[in-house]
N, C-alpha and C positions, 0 to 999 in steps of 0.2 A: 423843496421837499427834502427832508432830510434820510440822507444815504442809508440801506442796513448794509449792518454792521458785522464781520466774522470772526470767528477763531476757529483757529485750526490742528489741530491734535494728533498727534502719527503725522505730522504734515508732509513726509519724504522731502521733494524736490518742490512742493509749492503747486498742484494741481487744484486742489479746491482754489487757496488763494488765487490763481491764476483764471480760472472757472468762474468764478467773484464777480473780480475785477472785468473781466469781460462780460458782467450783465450789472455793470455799474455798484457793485457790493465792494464795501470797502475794507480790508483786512484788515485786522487792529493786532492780532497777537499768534503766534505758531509754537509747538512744541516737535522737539526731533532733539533724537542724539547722535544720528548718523554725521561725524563731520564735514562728507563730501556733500550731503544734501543740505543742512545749515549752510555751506559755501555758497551753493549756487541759491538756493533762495536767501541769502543775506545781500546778493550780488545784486538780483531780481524786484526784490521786495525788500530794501535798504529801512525804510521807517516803519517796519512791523515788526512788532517786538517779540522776544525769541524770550522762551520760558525753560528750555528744554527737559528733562526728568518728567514724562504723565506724574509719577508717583508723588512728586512734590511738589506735583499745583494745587492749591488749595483755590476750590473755585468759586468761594466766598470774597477772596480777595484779588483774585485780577479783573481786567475793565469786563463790566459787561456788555453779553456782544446778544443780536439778535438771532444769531447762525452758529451753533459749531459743528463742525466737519468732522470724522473722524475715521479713516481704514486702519483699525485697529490691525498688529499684526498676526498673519493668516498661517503661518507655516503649521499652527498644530489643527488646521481644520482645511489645509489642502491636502488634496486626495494625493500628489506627489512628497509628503511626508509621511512622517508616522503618525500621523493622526490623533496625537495626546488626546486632542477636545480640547473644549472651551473653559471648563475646569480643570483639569489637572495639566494643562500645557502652558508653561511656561512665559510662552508669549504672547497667545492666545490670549490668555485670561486677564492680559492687558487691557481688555476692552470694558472690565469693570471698572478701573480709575476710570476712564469715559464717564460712566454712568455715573461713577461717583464725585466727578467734577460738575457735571452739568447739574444734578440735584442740590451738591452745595450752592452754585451759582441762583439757583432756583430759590434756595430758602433765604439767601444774602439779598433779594430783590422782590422780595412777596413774590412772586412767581410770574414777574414779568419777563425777565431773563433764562435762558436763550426760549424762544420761539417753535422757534422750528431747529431740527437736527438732522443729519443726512452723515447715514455711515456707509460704509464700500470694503468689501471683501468680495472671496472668491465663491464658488455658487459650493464647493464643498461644506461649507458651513449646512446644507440644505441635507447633506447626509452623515456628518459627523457623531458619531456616537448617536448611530441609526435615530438620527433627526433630533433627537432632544437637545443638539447645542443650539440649533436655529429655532426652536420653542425658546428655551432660556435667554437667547437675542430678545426675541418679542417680549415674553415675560418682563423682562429688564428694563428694555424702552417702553412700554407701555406701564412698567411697577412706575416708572418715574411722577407722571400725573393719576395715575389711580393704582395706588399702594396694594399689593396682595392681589394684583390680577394675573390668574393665569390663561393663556391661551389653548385651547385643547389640539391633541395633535391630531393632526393630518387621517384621511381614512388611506389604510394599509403604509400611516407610516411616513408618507412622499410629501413633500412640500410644494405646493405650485409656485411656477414660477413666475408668478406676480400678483398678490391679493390685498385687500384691504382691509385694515380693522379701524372703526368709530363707535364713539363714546359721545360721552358729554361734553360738549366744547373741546373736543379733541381726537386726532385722527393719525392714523400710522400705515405707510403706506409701502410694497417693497416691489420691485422688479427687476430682473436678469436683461444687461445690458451686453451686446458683442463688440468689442471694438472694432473690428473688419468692416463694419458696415458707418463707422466716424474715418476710416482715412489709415487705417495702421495693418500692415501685411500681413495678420496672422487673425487667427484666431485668440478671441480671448472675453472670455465671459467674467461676466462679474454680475455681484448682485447690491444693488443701491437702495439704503432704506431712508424713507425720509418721513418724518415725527413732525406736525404740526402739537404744540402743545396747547393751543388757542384758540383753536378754530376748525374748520372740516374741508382744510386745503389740500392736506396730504398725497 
């Protein structure tokens, strides 16, 4: 049975990859520009290949994978910042190359490339720019397989903290995970969305 396959984007220190690999998924490619985090996963994950720069991967042209990963960076959508948003923050708005890598991958593969997507930030995305960044999340990964879709917002505004949207051969799914409750001494919430683009796994 042949392995799926990942890639990893904002890779940090190699979590998804690592996450993978432990439910037998095989990493094929990472991007990160932080040197000390290329270190340790170069260290970790020696034959997966490092692309670094989101901006200058064009995702027509590296291997295709069945999975990409991506915790785009959070700092202008956590409540411990100044809260730019998803648009006008700097780092934040990183999370369009994402999108814009996986849909070139998509059009370079008739659209069997990637499958499914799973992205990871912080639950502040959920009130950023009183909720319409975490609408333009879904709008985006959901524009991916049905073009010009929007999701409507929330009643009074609020985001729940775990729901579903399905389509036609396609499903997008999101939930607020604690780490205190996997092994790690604090508090720490996070929200994981995962994108079947094929099917109604999500």
């Amino acid at each position: 049975m042949k392995k799926l396959t990942l890639g990893s984007l904002f890779d940090g220190s190699g979590g998804f990859p690592l996450g993978g690999v432990l439910c037998g998924i095989e990493p094929k490619w990472k991007s990160e520009i932080e040197p000390f985090a290329i270190a340790v996963t170069n260290k970790h994950f020696p034959e997966v290949k490092h692309y670094g720069d989101v901006s200058k991967i064009d995702g027509g042209e590296v291997e295709p994978v069945d999975i990409i990963t991506f915790g785009s960076p959070c700092q202008d959508l956590s409540v411990a910042g100044k809260r730019a948003g998803l648009e006008n923050g700097e780092r934040s708005n990183l999370f369009y190359q994402a999108i814009r890598i996986i849909k070139e991958m998509r059009c370079a593969t008739n659209g069997r490339y990637p499958r499914w997507i799973c992205w990871e930030n912080v639950v502040g995305a959920f009130s950023s720019n009183r909720g319409l960044d975490f609408k333009a999340v879904l709008d985006a990964v959901i524009g991916i397989i049905e073009p010009g879709a929007e999701v409507p917002m929330p009643e009074k505004d609020r985001w729940p903290y775990a729901d579903i949207y399905m389509g036609d051969r396609w499903s997008v799914a999101y939930r607020v995970f604690d780490a205190q409750f996997w092994g790690v001494p604090q508090r720490r919430r996070r929200c994981y969305l995962v994108g079947d683009f094929t099917g109604q796994c999500a």
